[in-house]
C-alpha positions in Angstrom: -26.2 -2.4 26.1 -24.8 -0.4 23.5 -27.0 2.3 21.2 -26.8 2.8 17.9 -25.6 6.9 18.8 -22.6 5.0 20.6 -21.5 2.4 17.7 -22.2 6.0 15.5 -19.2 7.6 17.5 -16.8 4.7 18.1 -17.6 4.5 14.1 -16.4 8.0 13.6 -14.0 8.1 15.8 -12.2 5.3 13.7 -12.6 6.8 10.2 -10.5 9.8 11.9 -8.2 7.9 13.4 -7.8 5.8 10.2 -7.0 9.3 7.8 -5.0 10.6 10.0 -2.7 7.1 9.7 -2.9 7.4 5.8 -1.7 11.0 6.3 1.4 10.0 8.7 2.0 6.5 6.8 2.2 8.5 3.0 4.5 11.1 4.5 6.8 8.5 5.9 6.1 6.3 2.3 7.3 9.9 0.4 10.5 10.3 2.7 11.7 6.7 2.6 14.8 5.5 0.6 14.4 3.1 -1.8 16.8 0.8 0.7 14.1 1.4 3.2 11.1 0.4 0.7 13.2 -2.4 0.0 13.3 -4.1 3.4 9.3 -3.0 3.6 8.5 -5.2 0.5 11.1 -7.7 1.6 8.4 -8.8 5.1 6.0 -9.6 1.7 8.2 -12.8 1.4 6.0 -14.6 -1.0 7.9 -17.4 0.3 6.7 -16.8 3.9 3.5 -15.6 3.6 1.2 -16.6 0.6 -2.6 -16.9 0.3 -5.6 -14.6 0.8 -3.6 -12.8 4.0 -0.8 -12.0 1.9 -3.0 -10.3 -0.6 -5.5 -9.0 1.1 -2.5 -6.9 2.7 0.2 -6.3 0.2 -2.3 -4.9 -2.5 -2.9 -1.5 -0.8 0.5 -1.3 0.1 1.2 -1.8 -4.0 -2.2 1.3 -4.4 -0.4 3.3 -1.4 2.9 3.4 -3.3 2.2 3.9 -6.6 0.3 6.8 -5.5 2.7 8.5 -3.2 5.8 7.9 -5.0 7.7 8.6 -7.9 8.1 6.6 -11.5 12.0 6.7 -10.9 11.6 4.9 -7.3 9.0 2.7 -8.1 11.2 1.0 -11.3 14.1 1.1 -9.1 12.2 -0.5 -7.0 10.6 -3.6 -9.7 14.3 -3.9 -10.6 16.2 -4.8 -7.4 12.7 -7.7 -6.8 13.4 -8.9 -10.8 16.6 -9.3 -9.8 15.5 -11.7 -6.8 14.4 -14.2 -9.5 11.3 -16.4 -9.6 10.0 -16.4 -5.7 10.0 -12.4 -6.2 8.0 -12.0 -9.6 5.1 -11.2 -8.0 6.2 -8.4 -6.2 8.3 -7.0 -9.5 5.2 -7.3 -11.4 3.3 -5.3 -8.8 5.9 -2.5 -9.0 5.8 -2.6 -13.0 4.7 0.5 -14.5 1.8 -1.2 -16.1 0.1 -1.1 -13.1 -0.3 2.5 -12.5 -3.2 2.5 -14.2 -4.7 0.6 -11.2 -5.1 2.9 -9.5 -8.6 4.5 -8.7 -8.7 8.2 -7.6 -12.3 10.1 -8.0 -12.2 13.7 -8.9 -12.3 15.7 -5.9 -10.9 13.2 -3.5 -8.8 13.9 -0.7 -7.1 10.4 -0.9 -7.2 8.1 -3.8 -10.0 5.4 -3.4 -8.0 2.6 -1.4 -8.5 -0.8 -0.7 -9.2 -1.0 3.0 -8.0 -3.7 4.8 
């Protein structure tokens, strides 16, 4: 049987392993093209993949990227998904600059305040 000092470790050993993925996955989010951002949004197919799954992953992707990248790449970004028409608004409305403001980040944090998955 497992003890509660065993679940405490596996527990820890998981919130390290977690931050050190943010830390690898925002460097490689800050050193991507926008062409490579692109075909990242572009598996979000609303047309492939709608409902809770969709959202419940896509939304800290949105939080991930408006925090680690620039005003410049993120409207580049909502204007090549506007330009997709109606199945894509819902990604280009994510990327609008409006939604910024989403973002949660307490003072003193090392990483903004996430949505986990």
């Amino acid at each position: 049987m497992t003890t509660l000092d065993e679940f405490w470790r596996v527990r820890n050993a998981a919130a390290v392993t977690l931050g050190l993925c943010e830390d690898q996955m925002r460097r490689a989010i800050r050193d991507a093209s926008v062409e490579q951002l692109v075909a990242l949004l572009e598996t979000f197919s609303p047309a492939r993949s709608t409902g809770p799954e969709w959202t419940r992953t896509f939304e800290p992707l949105m939080e991930r990227l408006w925090a680690w990248r620039d005003a410049e790449t993120m409207t580049a970004l909502a204007a090549f998904f506007r330009a997709k028409g109606v199945p894509w608004m819902a990604v280009a409305n994510a990327l609008s600059p409006g939604r910024r403001a989403d973002l949660r980040h307490p003072a003193g944090a090392r990483l903004p305040a996430f949505t986990v998955v």
